[in-house]
C-alpha positions in Angstrom: 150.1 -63.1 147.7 153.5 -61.5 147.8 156.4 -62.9 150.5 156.3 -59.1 151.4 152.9 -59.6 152.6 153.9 -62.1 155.5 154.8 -60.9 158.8 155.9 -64.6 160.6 158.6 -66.3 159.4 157.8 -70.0 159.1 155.0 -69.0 157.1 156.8 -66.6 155.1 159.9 -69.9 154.4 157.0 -72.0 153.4 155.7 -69.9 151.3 159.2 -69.1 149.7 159.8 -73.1 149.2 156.6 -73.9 147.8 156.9 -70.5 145.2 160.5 -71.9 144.2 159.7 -75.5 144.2 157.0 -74.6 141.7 159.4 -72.7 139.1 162.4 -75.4 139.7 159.5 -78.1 138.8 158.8 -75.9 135.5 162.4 -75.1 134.3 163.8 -79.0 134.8 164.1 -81.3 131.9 161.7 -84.2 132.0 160.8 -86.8 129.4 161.4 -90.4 128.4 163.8 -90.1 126.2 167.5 -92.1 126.5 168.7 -89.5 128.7 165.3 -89.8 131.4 167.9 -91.1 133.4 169.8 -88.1 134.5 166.5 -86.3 134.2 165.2 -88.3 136.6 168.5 -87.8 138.9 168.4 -84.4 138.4 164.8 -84.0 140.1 165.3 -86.3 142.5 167.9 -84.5 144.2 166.3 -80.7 143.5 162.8 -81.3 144.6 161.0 -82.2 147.3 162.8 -81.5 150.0 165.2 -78.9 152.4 164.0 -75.4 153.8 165.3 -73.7 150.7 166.3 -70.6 153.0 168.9 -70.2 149.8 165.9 -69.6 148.1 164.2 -67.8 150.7 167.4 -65.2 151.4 167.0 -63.8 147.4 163.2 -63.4 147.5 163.4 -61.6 150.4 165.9 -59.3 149.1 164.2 -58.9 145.7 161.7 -57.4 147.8 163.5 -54.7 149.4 163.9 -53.2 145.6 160.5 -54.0 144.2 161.5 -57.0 141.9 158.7 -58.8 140.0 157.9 -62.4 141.2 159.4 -63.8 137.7 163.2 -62.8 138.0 163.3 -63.3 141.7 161.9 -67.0 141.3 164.0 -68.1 138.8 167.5 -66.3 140.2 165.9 -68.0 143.4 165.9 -71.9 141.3 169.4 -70.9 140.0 170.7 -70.5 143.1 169.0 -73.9 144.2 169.8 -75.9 141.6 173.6 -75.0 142.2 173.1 -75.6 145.9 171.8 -79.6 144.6 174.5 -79.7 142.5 177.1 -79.7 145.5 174.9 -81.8 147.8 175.7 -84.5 145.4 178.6 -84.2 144.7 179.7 -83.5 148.1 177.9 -86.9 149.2 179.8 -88.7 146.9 182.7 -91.5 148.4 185.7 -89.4 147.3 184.1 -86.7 149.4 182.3 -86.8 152.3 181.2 -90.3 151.8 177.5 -90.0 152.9 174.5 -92.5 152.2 171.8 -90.2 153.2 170.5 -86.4 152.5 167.1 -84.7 153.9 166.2 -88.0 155.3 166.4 -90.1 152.1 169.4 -91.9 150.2 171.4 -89.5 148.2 171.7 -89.3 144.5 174.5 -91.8 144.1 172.8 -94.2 146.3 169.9 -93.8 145.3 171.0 -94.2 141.5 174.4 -95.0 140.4 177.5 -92.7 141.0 178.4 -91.9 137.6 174.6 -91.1 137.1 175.0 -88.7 140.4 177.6 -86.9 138.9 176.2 -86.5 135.3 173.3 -84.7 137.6 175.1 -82.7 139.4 177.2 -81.4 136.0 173.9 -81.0 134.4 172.4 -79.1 138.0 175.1 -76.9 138.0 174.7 -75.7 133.8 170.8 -75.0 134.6 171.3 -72.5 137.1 173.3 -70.5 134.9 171.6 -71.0 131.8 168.7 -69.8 134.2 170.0 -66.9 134.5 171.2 -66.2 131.3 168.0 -65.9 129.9 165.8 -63.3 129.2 162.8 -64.0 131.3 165.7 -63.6 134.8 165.8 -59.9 133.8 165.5 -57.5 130.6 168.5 -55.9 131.0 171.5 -58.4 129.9 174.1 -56.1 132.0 172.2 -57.8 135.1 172.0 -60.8 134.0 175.9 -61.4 133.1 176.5 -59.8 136.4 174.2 -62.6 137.8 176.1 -64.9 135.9 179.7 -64.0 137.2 178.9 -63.4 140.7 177.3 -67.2 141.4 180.8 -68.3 138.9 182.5 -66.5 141.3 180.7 -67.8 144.2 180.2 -71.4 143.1 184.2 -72.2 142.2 187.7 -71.9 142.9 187.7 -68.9 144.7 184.5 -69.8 146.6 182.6 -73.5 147.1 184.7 -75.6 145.9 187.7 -73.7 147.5 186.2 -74.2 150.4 185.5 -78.2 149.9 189.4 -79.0 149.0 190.4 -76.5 152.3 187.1 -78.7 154.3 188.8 -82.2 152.6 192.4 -80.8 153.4 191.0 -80.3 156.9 190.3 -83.8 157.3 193.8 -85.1 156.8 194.9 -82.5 159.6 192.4 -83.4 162.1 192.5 -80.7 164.7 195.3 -78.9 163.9 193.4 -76.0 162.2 193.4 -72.6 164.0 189.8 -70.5 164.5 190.7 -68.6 161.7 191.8 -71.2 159.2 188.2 -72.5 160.1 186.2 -69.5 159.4 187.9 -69.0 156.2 187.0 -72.6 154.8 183.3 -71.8 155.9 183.2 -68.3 154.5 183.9 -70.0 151.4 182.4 -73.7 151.1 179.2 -72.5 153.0 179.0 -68.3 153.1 179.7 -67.5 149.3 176.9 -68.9 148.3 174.6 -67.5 150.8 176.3 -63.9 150.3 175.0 -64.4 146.8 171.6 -65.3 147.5 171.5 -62.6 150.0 173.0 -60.0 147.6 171.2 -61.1 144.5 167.8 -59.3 145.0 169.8 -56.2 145.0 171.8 -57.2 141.8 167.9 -57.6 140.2 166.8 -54.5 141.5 170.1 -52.3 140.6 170.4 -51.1 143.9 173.2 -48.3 145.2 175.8 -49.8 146.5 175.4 -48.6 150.2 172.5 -50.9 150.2 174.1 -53.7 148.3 177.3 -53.6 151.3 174.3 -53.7 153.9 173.2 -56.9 152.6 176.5 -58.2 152.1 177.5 -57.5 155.8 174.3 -59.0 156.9 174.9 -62.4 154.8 178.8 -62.1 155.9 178.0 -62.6 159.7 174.8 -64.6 159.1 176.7 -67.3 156.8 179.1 -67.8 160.0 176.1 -68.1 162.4 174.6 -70.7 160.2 178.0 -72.5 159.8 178.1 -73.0 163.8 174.8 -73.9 164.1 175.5 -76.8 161.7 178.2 -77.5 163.7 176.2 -78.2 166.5 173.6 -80.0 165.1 176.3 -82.4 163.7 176.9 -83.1 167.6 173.6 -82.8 168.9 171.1 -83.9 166.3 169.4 -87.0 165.4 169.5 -88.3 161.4 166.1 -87.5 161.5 166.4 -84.2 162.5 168.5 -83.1 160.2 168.0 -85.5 157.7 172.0 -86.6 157.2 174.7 -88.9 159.4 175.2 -86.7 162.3 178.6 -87.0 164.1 180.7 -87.3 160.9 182.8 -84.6 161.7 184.2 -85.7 165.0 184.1 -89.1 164.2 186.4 -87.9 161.4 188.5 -85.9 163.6 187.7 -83.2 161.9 188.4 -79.5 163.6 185.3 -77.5 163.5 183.9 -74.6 165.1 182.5 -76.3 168.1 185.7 -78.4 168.6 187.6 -75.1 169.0 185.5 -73.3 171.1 183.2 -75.9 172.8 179.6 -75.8 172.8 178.5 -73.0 175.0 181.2 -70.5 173.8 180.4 -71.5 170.4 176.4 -71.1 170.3 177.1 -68.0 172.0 179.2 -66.9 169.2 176.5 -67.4 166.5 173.6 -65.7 168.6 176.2 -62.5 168.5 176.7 -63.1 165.2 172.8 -62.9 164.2 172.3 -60.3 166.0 175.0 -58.5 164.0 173.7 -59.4 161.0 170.7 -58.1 161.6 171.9 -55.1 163.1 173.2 -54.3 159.5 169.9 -54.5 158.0 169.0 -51.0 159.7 168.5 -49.0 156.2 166.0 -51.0 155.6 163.6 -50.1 158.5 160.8 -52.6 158.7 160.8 -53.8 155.1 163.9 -56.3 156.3 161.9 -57.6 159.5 161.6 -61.3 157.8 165.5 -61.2 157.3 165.7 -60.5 161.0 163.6 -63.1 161.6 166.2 -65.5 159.7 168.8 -64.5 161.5 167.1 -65.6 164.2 166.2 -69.0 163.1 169.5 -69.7 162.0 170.9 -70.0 165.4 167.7 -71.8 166.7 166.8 -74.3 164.0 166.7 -77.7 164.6 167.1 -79.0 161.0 
């Protein structure tokens, strides 16, 4: 059964997760071998757990263009096993210094640091060697395009941009304006959802009226999900969302929330999803589970 054949959301996420988990299970190294060790690390901090709405973002869009379930899972793993690649290595003590991720130790606590980071190197090759092959799409234009726009996404000018302006942020405590802040998030947190937003398109060869729709739509809705984290660092429990809340303001860090307060900032991302969803009008109904997302961005409590 297709995702395009799900109308409600949760089941339609689920369904996405499971589909993905499935392929990343299939295309990740295993064996017993001298290096089972980073193997092992590498799984570990891939599978079995998050909401993979990464994941869920480019299956959905693969289906506005008729893409086959094959390329659109494995862009999907790509795009996952980068995301695990900087959950380690953002838990890690030179960065944010965290003992815990989805509800369970993270990687370097779980195995050794130096292992964590050989797994988070070897994450981070997989996704693109994922997509540098064949069976991601027949026609290798798409696939170096693929290739260079998660490159693109994924370093300087991108994630880890945005981590050294996030680390940066941390040694100025609140002294960061709104827009300073929206340009670290755009980067550590909403290039790589732009991607997985955009990439179904990229798979499908879709004009590029259609591929700007998407990319407004992941543009506001990367914001919205940036101050929804925000407010779940302040209001959730660790076992809600599965991490050490309250690092950020214990950290003095400024943040979207410690700018505008909490009522003027969840206001701010319930405008912002509804924005991003009004850019999904070319689409008609075929877009109704990205509206949906939009949605639960703002109201999730993981």
């Amino acid at each position: 059964m297709p995702l395009s054949s799900h109308r409600d959301f949760k089941a339609a996420l689920n369904f996405a997760a499971s589909s993905v988990e499935h392929t990343m299970d299939r295309l990740l190294p295993k064996g017993d071998t001298g290096e089972a060790r980073v193997f092992e690390a590498m799984r570990y901090a891939s599978l079995g757990g998050g909401k993979r709405l990464r994941a869920f973002f480019t299956l959905a869009g693969a289906t506005l263009f008729k893409v086959a379930a094959l390329p659109a899972l494995r862009t999907a793993s790509a795009i996952e096993f980068l995301h695990a690649y900087s959950l380690i290595h953002d838990d890690l003590p030179a960065m944010d210094d965290d003992d815990m991720r989805r509800g369970r130790p993270s990687c370097h606590r779980q195995f050794d640091e130096a292992t964590a980071i050989l797994a988070g190197d070897a994450l981070q090759a997989l996704a693109f060697e994922v997509l540098a092959h064949e069976d991601t799409h027949g026609d290798p234009a798409v696939r170096v395009q693929l290739v260079s726009e998660l490159a693109h996404a994924a370093g300087a000018q991108g994630m880890v941009g945005g981590q050294m302006l996030d680390m940066l942020a941390e040694s100025q405590g609140g002294d960061m304006s709104i827009g300073a802040i929206t340009r670290l998030q755009r980067l550590k947190t909403g290039a790589l959802i732009s991607f997985s937003c955009t990439a179904g398109a990229i798979l499908g060869k879709a004009s590029e009226p259609l591929r700007l729709s998407l990319s407004a739509y992941a543009h506001d809705l990367g914001l919205a999900f940036q101050i929804a984290d925000d407010l779940l660092d302040i209001e959730g429990s660790a076992a809600e969302i599965g991490k050490t809340p309250g690092k950020d303001a214990a950290a003095g860090k400024a943040t979207f929330v410690s700018i505008l307060g909490r009522e003027r900032a969840r206001s701010q991302a319930e405008l912002l999803a509804r924005q991003a969803a009004a850019h999904l009008e070319p689409f008609g109904e075929a877009a109704d589970l990205l509206r949906q997302a939009a949605r639960f961005v703002v109201e999730r409590r993981a």
